[in-house]
C-alpha positions as CSV (number, residue, x, y, z in Angstrom):
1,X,0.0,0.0,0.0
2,X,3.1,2.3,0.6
3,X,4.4,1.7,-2.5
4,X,1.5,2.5,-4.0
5,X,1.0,5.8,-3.0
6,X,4.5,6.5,-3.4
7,X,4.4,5.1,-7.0
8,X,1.4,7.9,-7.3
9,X,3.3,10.6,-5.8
10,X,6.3,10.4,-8.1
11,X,4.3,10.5,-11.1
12,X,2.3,13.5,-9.5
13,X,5.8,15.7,-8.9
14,X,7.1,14.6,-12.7
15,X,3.7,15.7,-14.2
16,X,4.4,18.9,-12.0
17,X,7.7,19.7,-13.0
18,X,6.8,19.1,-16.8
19,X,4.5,21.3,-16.6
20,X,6.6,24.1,-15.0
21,X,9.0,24.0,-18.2
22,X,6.3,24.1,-20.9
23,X,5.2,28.0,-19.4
24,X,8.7,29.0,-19.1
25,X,9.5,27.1,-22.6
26,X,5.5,29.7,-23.7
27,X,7.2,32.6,-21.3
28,X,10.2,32.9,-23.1
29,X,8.6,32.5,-26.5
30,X,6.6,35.0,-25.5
31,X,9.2,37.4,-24.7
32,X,11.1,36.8,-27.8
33,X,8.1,37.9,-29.6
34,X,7.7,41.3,-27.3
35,X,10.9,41.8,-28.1
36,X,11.1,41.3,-31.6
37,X,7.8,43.4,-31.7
38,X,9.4,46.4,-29.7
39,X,12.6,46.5,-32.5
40,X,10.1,46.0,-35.0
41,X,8.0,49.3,-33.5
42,X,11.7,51.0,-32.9
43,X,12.6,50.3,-36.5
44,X,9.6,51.7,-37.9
45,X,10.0,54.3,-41.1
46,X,7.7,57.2,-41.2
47,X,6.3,58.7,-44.6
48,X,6.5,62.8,-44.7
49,X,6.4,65.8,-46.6
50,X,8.9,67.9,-46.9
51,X,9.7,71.6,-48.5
52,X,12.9,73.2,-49.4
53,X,13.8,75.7,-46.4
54,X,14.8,78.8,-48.6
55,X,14.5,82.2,-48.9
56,X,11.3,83.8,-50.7
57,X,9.4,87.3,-50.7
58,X,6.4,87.7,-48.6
59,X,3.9,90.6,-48.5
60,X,1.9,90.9,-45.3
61,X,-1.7,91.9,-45.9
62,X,-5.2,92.5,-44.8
63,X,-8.6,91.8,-46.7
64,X,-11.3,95.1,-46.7
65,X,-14.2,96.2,-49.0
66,X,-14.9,99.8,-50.2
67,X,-17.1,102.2,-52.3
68,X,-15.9,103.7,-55.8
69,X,-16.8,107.3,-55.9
70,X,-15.6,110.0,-58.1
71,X,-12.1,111.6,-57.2
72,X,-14.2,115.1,-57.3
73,X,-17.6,115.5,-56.8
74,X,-20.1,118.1,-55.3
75,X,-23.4,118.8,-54.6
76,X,-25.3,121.5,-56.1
77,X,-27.6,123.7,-54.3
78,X,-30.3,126.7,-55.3
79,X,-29.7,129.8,-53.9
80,X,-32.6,130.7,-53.2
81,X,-35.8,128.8,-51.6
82,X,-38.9,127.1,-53.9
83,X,-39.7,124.3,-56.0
84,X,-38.1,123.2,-59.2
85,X,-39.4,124.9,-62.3
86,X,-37.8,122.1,-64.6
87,X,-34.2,120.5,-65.1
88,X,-32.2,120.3,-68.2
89,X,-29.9,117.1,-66.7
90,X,-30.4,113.7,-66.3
91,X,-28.7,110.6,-64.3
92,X,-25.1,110.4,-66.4
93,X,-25.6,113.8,-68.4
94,X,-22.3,115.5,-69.1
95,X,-21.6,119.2,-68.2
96,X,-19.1,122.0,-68.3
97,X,-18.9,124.5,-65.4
98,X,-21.3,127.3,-65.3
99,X,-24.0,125.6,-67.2
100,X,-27.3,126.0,-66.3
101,X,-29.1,122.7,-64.7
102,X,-32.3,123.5,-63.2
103,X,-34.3,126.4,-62.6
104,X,-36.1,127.3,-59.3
105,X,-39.3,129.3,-58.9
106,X,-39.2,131.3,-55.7
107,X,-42.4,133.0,-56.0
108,X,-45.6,132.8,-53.5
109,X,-48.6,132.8,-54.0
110,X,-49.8,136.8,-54.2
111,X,-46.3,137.4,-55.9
112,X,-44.3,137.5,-59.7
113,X,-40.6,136.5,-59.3
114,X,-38.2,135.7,-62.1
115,X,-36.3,132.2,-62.4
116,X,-33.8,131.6,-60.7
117,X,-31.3,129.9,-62.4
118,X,-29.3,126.8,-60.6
119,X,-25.2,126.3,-62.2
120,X,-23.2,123.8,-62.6
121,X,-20.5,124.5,-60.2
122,X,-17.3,122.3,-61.9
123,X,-17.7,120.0,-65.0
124,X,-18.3,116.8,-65.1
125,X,-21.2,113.9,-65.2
126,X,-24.4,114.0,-62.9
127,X,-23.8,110.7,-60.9
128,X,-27.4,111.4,-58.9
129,X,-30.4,111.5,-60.0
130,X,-31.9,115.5,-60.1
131,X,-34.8,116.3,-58.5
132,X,-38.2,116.5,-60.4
133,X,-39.7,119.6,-61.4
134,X,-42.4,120.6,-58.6
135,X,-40.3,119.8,-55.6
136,X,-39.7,122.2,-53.0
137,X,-36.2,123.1,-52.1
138,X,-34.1,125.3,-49.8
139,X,-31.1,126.6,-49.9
140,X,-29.7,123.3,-48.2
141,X,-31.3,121.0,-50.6
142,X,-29.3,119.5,-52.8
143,X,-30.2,119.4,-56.6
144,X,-28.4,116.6,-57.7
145,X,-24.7,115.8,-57.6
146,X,-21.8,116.1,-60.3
147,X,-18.6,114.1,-60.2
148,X,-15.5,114.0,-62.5
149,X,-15.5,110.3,-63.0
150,X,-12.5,110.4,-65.4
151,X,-10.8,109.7,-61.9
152,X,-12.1,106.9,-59.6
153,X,-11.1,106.0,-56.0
154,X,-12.0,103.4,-53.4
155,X,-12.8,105.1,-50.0
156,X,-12.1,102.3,-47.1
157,X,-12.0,101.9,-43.2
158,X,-8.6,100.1,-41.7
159,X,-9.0,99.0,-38.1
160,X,-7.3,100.6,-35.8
161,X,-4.6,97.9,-34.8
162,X,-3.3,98.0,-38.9
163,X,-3.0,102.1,-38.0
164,X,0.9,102.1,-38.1
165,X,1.4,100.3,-41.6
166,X,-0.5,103.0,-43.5
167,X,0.9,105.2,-46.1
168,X,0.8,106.7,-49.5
169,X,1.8,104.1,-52.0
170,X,0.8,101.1,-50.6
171,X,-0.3,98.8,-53.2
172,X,-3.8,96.8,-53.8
173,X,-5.3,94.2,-55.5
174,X,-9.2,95.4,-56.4
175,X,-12.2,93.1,-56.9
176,X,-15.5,94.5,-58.2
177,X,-18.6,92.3,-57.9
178,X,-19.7,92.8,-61.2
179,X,-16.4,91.6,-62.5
180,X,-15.5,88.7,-59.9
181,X,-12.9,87.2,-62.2
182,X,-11.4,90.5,-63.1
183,X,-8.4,91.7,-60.8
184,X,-7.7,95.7,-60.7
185,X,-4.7,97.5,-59.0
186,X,-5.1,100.7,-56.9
187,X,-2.3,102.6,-54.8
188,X,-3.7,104.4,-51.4
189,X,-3.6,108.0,-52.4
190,X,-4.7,109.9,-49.2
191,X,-4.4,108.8,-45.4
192,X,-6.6,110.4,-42.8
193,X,-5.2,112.6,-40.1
194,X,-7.7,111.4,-37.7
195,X,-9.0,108.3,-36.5
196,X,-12.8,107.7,-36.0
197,X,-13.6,106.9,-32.6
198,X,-16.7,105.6,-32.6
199,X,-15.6,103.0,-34.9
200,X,-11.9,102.6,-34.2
201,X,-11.0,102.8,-38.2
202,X,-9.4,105.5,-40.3
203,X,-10.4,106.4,-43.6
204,X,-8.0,105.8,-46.2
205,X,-8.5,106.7,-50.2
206,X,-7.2,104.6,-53.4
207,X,-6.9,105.3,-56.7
208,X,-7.2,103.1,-59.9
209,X,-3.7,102.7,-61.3
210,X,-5.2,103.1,-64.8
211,X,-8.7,104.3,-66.2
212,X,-11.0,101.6,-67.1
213,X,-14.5,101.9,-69.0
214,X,-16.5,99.2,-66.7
215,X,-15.4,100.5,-63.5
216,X,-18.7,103.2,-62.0
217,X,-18.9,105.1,-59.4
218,X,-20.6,103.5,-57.0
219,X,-19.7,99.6,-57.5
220,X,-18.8,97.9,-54.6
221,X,-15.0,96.8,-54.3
222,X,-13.3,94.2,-52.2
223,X,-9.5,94.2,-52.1
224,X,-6.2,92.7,-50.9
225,X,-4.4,95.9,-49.1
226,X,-0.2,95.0,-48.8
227,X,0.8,96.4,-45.6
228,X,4.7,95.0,-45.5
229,X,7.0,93.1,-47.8
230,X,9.3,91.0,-46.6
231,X,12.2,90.5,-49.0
232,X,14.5,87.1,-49.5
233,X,13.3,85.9,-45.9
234,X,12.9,82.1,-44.9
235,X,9.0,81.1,-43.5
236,X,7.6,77.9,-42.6
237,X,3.9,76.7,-42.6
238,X,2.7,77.6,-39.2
239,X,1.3,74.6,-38.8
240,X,4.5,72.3,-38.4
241,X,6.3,74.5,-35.7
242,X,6.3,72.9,-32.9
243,X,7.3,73.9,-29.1
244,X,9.1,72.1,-26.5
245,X,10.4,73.6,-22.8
246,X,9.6,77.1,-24.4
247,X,11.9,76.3,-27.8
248,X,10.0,76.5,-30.9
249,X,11.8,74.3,-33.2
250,X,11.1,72.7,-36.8
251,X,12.4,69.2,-37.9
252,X,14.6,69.0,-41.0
253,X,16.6,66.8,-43.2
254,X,20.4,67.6,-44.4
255,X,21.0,66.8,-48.0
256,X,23.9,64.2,-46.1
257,X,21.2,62.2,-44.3
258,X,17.8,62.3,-46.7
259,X,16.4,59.3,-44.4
260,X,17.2,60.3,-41.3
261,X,15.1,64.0,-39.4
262,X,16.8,66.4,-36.5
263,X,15.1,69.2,-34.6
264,X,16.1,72.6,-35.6
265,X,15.5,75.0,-33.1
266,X,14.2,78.3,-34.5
267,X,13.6,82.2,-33.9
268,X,10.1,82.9,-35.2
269,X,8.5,86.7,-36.9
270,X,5.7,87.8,-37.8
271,X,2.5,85.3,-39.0
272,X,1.1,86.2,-42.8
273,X,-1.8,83.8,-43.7
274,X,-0.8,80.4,-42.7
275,X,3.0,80.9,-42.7
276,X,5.1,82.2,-40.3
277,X,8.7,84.5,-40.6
278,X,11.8,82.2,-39.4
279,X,15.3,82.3,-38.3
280,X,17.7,79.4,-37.4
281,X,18.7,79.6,-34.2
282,X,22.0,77.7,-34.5
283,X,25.3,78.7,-36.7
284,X,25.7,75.5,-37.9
285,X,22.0,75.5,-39.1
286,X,22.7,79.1,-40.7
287,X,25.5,77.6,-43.2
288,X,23.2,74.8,-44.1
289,X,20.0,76.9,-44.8
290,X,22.6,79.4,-46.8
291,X,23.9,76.3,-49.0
292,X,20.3,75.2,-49.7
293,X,20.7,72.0,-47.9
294,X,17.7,71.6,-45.8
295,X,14.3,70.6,-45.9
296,X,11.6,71.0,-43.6
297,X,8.9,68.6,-42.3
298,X,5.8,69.8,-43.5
299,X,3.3,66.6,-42.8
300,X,3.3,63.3,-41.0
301,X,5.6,65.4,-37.9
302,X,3.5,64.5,-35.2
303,X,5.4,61.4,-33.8
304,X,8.5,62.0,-35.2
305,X,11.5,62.1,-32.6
306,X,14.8,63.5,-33.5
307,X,17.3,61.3,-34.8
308,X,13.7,58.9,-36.5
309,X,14.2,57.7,-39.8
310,X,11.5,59.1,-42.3
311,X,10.8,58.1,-46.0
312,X,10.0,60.9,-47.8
313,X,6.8,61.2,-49.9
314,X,6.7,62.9,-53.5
C-alpha cells in the first residue's frame, strides 16, 4: 500500500515539473516575440512631406471692401428757396462748369418773381439723380450731384490695430462684384489725419492705377491691401512649428542624411496667412539653410522624434 501511494506521488511531482517548463518554454517564446515586436515598433519608417527651407518674398496683408466714388464730386444747391421749375440734366448727363441745370421758382402765391437759375459749379457727369420739377427746395437742398468720373477712387476703413502700416503708396489688388474674375490695381492716395472713434478705423482713399471703361462710381469693391514686404526671408507653414520647454523648433533633413530628421531650433516673426517668418537659431544651421541643404517637415511630424528615420513622400 506504501508503495502505492509512493508510485502515485512520483508521477504527481514529474507531471508537476513538466509542466513548469512548458510556461517557461510559452514565457520565453513570448518574450522573444515582445521583443522582436518592440525593435520591429523602434525600427519603424515614417512617410513625410517635406519643402525646401529657402528664402522667398512675402507681403503681409489684410482683406477690406470699399465704395468707388468720383475723385471730385459736389453737390449742387439753389440759392434761393422754392420748387423746381424744370431740369435740363439727367442721371449720367455731361456738363461744363457754369451751365445752367435747373431752374427754381421762388415766388408765393400773391407774388411775380423771375427764375432763378441753378449752375453747374465744376464739369463733369451727374452721378445722382436731379430732383423732379415741382419739388420744393431750400437753400440746403441738394439738386443733384456732379462728379469727375474720369478719376475713380476706393474710400475704405482700416482697423485701428493696422493704423501704423498705412501710407501713401501702398499697393492693392481690387475686386469689383460685377467683374468677380477681373483683378484691378489701386495705390492708397490719401491717409486720414484722424481716427474715428466711434468705430476705431481710419479712412484711407485709393486710386485706380489706370482708367478703365467698366469700372462706376458706385460699385462695390473688395480688395487685398499689402501692408509689409518681406524681401528674400525664410518662412515655414505655421502649422509644423512645434514647441518644447519654451523652444519653438522645426524638424529638418540635411542633403547628407535624406532618411534620417533632426530638430532645428528656431527664432520665429511675424505670421502672414498660414506661414510664419523664421530664423535658425544655431550657426551651424545658418550655413546649411545658406547652401540650400535643408528641408523641412511639412506633414506626417507629429510622432517623429529626433534622430527617426523618415521616407520621404513625392
Amino acid at each position: 500500500m506504501k508503495t502505492t501511494f509512493k508510485n502515485i506521488f512520483t508521477v504527481l511531482f514529474a507531471l508537476f515539473i513538466l509542466a513548469s517548463c512548458s510556461s517557461c518554454s510559452n514565457n520565453n517564446e513570448n518574450d522573444s516575440e515582445f521583443s522582436e515586436e518592440g525593435e520591429d515598433a523602434e525600427n519603424q519608417i515614417q512617410a513625410v512631406r517635406v519643402e525646401d527651407l529657402i528664402t522667398s518674398d512675402l507681403r503681409k496683408f489684410i482683406e477690406l471692401n470699399g465704395n468707388v466714388r468720383a475723385e471730385k464730386s459736389m453737390s449742387v444747391y439753389p440759392i434761393m428757396a422754392g420748387k423746381i421749375a424744370g431740369t435740363n440734366i439727367r442721371l449720367g448727363s455731361k456738363v461744363k462748369k457754369g451751365a445752367v441745370i435747373a431752374y427754381v421758382d421762388p415766388s408765393v402765391p400773391g407774388s411775380r418773381f423771375a427764375l432763378n437759375e441753378v449752375i453747374a459749379p465744376i464739369s463733369g457727369t451727374v452721378i445722382s439723380t436731379p430732383l423732379k420739377a415741382g419739388t420744393r427746395v431750400d437753400t440746403e437742398t441738394a439738386v443733384t450731384t456732379i462728379g469727375d468720373l474720369s478719376n475713380l477712387q476706393i474710400v475704405a476703413n482700416i482697423p485701428e490695430r493696422y493704423v501704423s502700416f498705412l501710407k501713401k503708396g501702398l499697393q492693392a489688388d481690387v475686386f469689383l462684384e460685377a467683374y468677380p474674375e477681373q483683378q484691378f490695381s489701386a495705390v492708397v492716395s490719401e491717409v486720414s489725419p484722424v481716427l474715428d472713434e466711434s468705430t476705431r478705423t481710419k479712412e484711407v482713399t485709393l486710386s485706380f492705377t489706370k482708367p478703365d471703361s467698366r469700372i462706376n462710381a458706385g460699385m462695390f469693391a473688395s480688395m487685398k491691401l499689402y501692408l509689409k514686404k518681406y524681401a528674400k526671408t525664410l518662412s515655414v507653414p505655421t502649422s509644423c512649428i512645434l514647441e518644447k520647454a519654451g523652444e519653438k523648433y522645426v524638424y529638418v533633413i540635411l542633403d547628407d542624411e535624406p532618411n534620417v530628421v533632426h530638430t532645428a531650433q528656431i527664432k520665429v516673426g511675424e505670421e502672414i496667412q498660414d506661414r510664419t517668418v523664421v530664423s535658425m537659431a544655431t550657426p551651424d544651421m545658418e550655413k546649411a539653410v545658406a547652401e540650400s541643404k535643408v528641408k523641412v517637415v511639412v506633414q506626417g511630424f507629429e510622432t517623429l522624434q529626433d534622430g527617426s528615420n523618415v521616407n520621404v513622400a513625392e
